[in-house]
N, C-alpha and C positions, 0 to 999 in steps of 0.2 A: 504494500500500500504506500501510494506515493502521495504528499501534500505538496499545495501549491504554496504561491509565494503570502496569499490571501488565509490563506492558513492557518500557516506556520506564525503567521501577523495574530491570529486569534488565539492560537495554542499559547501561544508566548504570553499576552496578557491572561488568560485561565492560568497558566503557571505563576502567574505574577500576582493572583488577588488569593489563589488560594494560600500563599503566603504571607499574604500581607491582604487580608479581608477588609480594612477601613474601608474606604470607601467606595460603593462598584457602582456602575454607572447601568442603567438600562438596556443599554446598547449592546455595554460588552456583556452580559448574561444572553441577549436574546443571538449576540454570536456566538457564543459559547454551546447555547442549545442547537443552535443551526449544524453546529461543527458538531455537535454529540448524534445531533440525524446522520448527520454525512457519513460520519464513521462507522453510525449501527447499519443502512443503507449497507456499505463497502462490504461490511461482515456478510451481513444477508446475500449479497452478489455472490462472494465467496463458497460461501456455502452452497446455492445453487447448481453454481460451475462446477465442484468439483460432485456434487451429485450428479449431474448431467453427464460428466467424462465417466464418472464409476457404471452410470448404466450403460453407458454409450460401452464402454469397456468390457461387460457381461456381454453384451448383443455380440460385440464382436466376438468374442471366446468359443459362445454358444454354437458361431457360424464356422467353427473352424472346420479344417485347413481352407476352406474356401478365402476367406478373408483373414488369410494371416498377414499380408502387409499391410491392412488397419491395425489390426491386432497387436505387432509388435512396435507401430508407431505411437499410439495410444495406451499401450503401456509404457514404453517410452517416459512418454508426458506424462502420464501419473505417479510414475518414481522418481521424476525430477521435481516433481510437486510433491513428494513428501509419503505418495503409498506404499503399507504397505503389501507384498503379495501375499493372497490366501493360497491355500491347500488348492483349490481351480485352478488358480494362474500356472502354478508351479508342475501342476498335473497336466496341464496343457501344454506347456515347454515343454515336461519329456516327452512328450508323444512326440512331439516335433524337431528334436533337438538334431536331426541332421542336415536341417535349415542351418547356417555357420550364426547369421541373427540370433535366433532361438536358443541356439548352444550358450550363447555370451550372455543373454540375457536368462538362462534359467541358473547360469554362476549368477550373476548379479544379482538377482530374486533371492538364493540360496543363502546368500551372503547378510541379506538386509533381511528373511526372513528367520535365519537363525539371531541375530544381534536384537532382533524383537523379544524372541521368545527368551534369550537372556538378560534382558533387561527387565521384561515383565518376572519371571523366578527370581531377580535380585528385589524388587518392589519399588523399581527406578523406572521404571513406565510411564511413560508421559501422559497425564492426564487431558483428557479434554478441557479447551478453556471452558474457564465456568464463564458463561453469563454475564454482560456490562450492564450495572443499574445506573437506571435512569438520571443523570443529572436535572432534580428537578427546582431545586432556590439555592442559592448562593446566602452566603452573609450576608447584610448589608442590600439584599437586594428589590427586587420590584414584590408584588404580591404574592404575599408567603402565606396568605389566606387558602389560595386555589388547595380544593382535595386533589390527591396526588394519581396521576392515568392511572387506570388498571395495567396490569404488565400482560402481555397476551403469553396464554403456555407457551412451554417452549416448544420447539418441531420435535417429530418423530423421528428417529436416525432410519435412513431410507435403506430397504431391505437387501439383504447380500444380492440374491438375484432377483430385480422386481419383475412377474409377469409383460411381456410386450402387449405394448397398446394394439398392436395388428402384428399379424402373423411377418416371419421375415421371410423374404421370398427368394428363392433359392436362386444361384449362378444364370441357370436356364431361364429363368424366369423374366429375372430383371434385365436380362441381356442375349434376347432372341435372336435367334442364329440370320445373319444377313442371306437378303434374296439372291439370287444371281438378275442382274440385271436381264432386263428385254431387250432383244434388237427393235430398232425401229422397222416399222412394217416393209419398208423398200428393201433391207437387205433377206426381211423374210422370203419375200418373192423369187428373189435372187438367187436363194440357196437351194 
């Protein structure tokens, strides 16, 4: 996540009053909340993405060998983003490991899905973030009367493999063998 230079201009005053509370002005609380939307926004985006790559990434698995250059590109990008592989991915690499891709990638897999499962046995497992609460009144600030939003539950963590919305349609399918072109009717005559 990257901030702009408009920002980094708000971040700095919130770092500035929550250390020094006297006096806050209206303006900078309502940039302050603006910049606490932006950021809960970013998260949210976040989260969606990398939902949408994990199912995007069963679909392909599912379609294998067919779609294995999605496949190893898109896992790829989810273990550079931080996934890591399940007991699927790693069983799909060995089917596949006479691919030279496949081979390097199911060491790689191998590698970051053992340093998981020693890290979870040590109790050094990285927790999911918890949760950002709401910045709702500052010190010093505008109406500190308002009841405070409801907070909406938090999401469901979306399922190892979810159900496809429509069936996927196979090689043949989606890519119907080409016709043999027609003569025009003059060379019909001709022949």
């Amino acid at each position: 996540m990257a901030f702009g230079a408009d920002e980094l201009r708000v971040l700095r005053r919130a770092l500035a009053i929550a250390l020094h509370p006297s006096a806050v002005q209206d303006q900078d609380i309502k940039d302050c909340l603006r910049l606490a939307d932006s950021v809960d926004e970013a998260v949210r985006e976040g989260e969606r993405l990398r939902a949408f790559l994990l199912a995007d990434l069963a679909r392909y698995r599912d379609a294998l060998p067919g779609s294995l250059p999605g496949y190893t590109e898109l896992l790829q990008d989810a273990l550079a983003a931080g996934y890591d592989p399940g007991p699927d991915d790693l069983s799909a690499l060995r089917a596949l490991r006479s691919d030279p891709v496949c081979a390097a990638l199911l060491e790689r897999c191998r590698r970051i899905a053992e340093r998981s499962v020693r890290d979870r046995l040590a109790g050094r497992a990285a927790a999911p973030p918890a949760p950002r609460t709401r910045l709702l009144t500052l010190v010093g600030g505008g109406d500190q009367d308002k009841k405070p939003e409801p907070r909406p539950a938090p999401a469901r963590p979306a399922p190892a493999h979810p159900a496809p919305e429509r069936p996927v349609p196979k090689p043949s399918e989606a890519f119907p063998p080409r016709r043999r072109p027609v003569p025009p009717p003059e060379e019909r005559r001709a022949g």
